[in-house]
NULUMTOR-775783 format. One line per 4 residues: number of its first residue (from 1); their letters; for each residue x, y, z of C-alpha. Coordinates in steps of 0.25 Angstrom, whole numbers. Each point is the difference from the previous one (the first is absolute). Layout:
BEGIN
NUM	a	X Y Z; ... $
//
This chain:
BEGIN
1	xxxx	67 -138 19; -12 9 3; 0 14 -4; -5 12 12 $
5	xxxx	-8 7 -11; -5 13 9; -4 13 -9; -10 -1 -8 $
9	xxxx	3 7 -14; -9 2 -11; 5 -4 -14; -2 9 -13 $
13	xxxx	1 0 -14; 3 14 -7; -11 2 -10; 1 10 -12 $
17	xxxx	-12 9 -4; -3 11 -12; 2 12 7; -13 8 -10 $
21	xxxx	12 8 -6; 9 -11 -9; 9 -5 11; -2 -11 10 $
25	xxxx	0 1 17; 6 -11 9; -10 -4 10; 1 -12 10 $
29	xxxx	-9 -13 -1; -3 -8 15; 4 -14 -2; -3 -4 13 $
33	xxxx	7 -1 15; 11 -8 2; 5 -2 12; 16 0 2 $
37	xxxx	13 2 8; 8 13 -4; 16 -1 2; 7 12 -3 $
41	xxxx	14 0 -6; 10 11 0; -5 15 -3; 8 10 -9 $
45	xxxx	-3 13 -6; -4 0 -15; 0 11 -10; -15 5 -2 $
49	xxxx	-5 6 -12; -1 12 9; 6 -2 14; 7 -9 6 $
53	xxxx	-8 -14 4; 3 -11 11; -1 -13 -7; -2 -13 9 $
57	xxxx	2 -13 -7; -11 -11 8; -4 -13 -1; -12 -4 2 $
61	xxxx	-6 -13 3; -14 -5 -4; -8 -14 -2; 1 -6 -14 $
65	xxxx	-9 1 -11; 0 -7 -13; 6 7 -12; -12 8 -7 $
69	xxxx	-7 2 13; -4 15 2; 3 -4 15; 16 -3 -5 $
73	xxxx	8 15 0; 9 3 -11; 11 8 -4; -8 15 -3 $
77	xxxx	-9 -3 10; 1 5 13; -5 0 15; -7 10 8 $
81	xxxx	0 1 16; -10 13 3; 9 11 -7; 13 -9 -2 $
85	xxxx	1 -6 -14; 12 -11 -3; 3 0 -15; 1 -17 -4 $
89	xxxx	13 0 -8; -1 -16 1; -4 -11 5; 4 -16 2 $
93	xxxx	-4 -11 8; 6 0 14; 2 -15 3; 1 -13 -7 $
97	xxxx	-14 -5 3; -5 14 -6; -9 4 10; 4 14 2 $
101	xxxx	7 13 -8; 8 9 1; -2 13 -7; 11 11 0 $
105	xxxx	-4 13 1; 4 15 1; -7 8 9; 5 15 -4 $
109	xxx	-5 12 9; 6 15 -1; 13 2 8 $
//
């Protein structure tokens, strides 16, 4: 099996920071680029906090790292394609011999 892997997504971590004032602001951390294969699954409207949002559940395929590697997404991660992000909500090995994953994501934009 050999994998079309045809975007090129960059992978963060969130990273929390003192915002100077007793509280903490989330920020991103570059990870590195990955390059992958996006499938999309079925869309449906969601319930935002303030507005309706269109939810679309992906998969998404990438070459396999070890487990530990910064270059290995996990759940709480996420991908970014330019202004695009995909929320990682997990991710397993693809096939026996281990040498792809597939991460299911959400990409959420405004309806």
């Amino acid at each position: 099996m050999r994998e079309m892997l045809n975007r090129r997504l960059l992978l963060e971590a969130p990273m929390r920071a003192d915002d100077g004032a007793g509280g903490a602001v989330c920020d991103w951390a570059l990870l590195g680029t990955l390059w992958a294969r996006i499938e999309p699954g079925t869309g449906r409207e969601v319930a935002g906090e303030e507005y309706p949002m269109g939810s679309v559940p992906l998969r998404i395929t990438v070459r396999a790292a070890p487990i530990g590697s910064m270059a290995r997404p996990e759940a709480g991660q996420r991908f970014r394609e330019g202004p695009r992000c995909y929320a990682i909500l997990a991710v397993t090995e693809k096939d026996v011999a281990g040498r792809y994953l597939s991460c299911f994501a959400r990409d959420e934009v405004p309806a």
